[in-house]
N, CA, C and O atoms as a GROMACS GRO file, in nm:
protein
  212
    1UNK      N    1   6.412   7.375   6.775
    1UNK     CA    2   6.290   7.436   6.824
    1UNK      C    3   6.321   7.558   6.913
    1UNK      O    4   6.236   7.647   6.920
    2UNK      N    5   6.436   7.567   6.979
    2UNK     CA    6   6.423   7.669   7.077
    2UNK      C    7   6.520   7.791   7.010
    2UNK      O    8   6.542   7.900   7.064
    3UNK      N    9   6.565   7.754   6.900
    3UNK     CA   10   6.600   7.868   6.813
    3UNK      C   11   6.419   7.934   6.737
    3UNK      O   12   6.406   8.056   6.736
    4UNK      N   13   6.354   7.886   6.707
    4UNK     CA   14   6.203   7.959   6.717
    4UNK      C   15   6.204   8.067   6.764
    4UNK      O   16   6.215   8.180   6.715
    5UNK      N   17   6.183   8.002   6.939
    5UNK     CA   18   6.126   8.074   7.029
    5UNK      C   19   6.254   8.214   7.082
    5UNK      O   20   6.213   8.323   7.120
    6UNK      N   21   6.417   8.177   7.071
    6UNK     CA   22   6.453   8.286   7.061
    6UNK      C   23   6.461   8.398   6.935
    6UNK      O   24   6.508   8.511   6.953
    7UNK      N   25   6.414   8.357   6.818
    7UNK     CA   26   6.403   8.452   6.674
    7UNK      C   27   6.278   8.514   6.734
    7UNK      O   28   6.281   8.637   6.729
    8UNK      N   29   6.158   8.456   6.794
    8UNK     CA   30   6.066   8.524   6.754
    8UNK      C   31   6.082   8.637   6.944
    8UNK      O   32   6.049   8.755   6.936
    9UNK      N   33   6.120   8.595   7.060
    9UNK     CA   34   6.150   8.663   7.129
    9UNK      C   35   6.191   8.815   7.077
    9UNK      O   36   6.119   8.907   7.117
   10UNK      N   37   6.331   8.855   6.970
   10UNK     CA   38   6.390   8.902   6.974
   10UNK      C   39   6.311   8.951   6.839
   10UNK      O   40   6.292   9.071   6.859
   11UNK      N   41   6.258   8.920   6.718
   11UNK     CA   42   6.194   9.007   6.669
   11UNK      C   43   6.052   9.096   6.684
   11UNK      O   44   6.001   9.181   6.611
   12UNK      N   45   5.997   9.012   6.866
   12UNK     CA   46   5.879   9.127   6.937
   12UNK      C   47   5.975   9.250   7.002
   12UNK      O   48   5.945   9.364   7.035
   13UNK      N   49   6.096   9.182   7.007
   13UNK     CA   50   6.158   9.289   7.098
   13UNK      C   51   6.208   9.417   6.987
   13UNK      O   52   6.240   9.532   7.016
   14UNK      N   53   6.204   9.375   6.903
   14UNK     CA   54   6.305   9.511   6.799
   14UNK      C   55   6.150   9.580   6.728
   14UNK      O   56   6.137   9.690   6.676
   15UNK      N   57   6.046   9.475   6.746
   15UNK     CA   58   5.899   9.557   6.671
   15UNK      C   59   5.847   9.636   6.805
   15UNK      O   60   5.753   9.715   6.790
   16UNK      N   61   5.890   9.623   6.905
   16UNK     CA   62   5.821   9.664   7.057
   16UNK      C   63   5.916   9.814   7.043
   16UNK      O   64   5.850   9.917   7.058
   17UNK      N   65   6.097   9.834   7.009
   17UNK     CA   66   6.139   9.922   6.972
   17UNK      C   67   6.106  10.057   6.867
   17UNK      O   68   6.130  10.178   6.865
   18UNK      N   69   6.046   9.968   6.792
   18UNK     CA   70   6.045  10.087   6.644
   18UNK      C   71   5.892  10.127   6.659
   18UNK      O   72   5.844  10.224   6.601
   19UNK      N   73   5.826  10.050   6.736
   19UNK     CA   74   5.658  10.102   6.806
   19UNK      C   75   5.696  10.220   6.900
   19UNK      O   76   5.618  10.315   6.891
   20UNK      N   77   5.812  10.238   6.998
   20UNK     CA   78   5.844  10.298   7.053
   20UNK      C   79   5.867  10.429   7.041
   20UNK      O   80   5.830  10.526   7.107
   21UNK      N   81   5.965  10.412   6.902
   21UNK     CA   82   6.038  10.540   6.862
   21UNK      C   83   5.909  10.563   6.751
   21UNK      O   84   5.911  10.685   6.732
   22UNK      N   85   5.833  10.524   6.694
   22UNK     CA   86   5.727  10.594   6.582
   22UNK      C   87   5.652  10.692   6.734
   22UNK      O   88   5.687  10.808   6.752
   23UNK      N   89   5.564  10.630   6.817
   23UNK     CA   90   5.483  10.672   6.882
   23UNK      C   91   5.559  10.776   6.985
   23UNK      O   92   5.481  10.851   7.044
   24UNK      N   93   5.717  10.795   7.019
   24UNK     CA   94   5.753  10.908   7.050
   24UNK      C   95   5.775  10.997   6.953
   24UNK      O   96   5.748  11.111   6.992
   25UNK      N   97   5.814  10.992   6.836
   25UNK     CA   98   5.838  11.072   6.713
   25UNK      C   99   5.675  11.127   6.708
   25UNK      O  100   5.653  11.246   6.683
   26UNK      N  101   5.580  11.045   6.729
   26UNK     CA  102   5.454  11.137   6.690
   26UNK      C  103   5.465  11.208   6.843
   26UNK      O  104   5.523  11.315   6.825
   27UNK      N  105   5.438  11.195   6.966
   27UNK     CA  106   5.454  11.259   7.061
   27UNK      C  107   5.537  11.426   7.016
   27UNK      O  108   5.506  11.545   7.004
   28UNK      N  109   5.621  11.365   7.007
   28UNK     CA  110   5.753  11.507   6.980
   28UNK      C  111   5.723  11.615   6.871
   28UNK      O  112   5.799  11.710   6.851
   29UNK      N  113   5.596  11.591   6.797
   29UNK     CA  114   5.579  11.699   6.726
   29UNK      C  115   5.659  11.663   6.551
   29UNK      O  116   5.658  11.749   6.463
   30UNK      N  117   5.718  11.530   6.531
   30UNK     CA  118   5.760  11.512   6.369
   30UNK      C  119   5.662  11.481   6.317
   30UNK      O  120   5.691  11.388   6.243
   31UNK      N  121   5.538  11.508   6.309
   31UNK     CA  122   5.470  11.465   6.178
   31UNK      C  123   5.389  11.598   6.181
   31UNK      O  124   5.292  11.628   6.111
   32UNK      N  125   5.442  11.660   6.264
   32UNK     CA  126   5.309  11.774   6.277
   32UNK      C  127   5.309  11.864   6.132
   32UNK      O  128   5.201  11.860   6.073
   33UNK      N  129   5.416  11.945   6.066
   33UNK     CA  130   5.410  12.011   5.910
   33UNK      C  131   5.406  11.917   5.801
   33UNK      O  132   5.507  11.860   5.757
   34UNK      N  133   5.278  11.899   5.754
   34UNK     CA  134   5.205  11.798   5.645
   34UNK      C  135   5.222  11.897   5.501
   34UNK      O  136   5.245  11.853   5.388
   35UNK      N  137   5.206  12.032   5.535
   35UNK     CA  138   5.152  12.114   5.411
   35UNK      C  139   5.319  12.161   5.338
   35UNK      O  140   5.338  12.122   5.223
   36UNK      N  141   5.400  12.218   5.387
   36UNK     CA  142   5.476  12.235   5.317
   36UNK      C  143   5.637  12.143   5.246
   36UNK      O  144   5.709  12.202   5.165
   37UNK      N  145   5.665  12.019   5.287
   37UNK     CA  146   5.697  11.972   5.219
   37UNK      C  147   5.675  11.934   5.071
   37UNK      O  148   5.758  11.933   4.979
   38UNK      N  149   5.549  11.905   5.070
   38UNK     CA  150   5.468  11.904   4.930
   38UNK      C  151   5.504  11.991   4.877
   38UNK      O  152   5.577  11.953   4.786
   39UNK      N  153   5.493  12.112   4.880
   39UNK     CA  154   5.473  12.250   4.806
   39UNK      C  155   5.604  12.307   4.837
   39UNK      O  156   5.631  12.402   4.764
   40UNK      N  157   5.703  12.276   4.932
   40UNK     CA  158   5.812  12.372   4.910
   40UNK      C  159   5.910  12.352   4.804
   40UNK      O  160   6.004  12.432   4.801
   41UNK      N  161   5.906  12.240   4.697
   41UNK     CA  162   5.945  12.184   4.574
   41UNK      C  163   5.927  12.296   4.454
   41UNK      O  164   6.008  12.324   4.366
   42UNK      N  165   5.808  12.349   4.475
   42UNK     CA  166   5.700  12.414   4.399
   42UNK      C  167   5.770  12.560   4.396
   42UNK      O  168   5.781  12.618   4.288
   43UNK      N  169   5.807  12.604   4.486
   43UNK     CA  170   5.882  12.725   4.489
   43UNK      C  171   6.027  12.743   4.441
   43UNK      O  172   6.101  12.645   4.434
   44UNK      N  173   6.080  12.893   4.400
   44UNK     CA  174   6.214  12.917   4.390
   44UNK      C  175   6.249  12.930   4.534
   44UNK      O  176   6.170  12.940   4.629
   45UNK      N  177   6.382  12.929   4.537
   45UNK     CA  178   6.474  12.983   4.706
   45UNK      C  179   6.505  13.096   4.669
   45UNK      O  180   6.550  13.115   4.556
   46UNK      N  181   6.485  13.207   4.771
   46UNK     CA  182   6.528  13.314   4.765
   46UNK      C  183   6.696  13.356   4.744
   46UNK      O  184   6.776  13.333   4.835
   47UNK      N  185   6.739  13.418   4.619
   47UNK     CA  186   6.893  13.395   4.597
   47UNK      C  187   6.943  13.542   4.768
   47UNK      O  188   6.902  13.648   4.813
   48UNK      N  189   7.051  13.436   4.792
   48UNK     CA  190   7.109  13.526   4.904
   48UNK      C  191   7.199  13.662   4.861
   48UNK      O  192   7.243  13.709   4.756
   49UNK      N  193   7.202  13.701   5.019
   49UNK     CA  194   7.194  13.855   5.003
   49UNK      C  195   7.373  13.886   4.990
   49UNK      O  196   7.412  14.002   4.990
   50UNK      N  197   7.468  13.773   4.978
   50UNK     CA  198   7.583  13.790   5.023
   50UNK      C  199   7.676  13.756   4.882
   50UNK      O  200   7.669  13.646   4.828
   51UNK      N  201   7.757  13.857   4.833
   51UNK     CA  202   7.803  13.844   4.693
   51UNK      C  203   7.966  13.761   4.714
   51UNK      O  204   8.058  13.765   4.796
   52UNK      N  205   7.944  13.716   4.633
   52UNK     CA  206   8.133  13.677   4.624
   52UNK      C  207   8.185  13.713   4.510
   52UNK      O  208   8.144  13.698   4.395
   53UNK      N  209   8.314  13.781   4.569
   53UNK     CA  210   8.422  13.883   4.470
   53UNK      C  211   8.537  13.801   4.397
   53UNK      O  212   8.618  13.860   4.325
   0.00000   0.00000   0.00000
């Protein structure tokens, strides 16, 4: 029984973690560019300006 109560201790504690780091990751500005991932697939890359001899 008291293996329970330490599994479930320790899996509020690692869901209390990753609540942590999502809700600072949104804080910090990572979810903020929605539009161009989608669409930067969609494009060529500009070939660079630097030749090799």
């Amino acid at each position: 029984m008291s293996v329970i109560i330490i599994l479930l201790a320790v899996s509020i504690t690692v869901a209390g973690f990753f609540l942590f780091a999502f809700l600072w990751s949104v804080k910090s500005g990572q979810f903020e560019d929605d539009y161009s991932p989608g669409s930067r697939i969609l494009f060529d890359d500009k070939p660079s300006s630097t030749k090799t001899k």
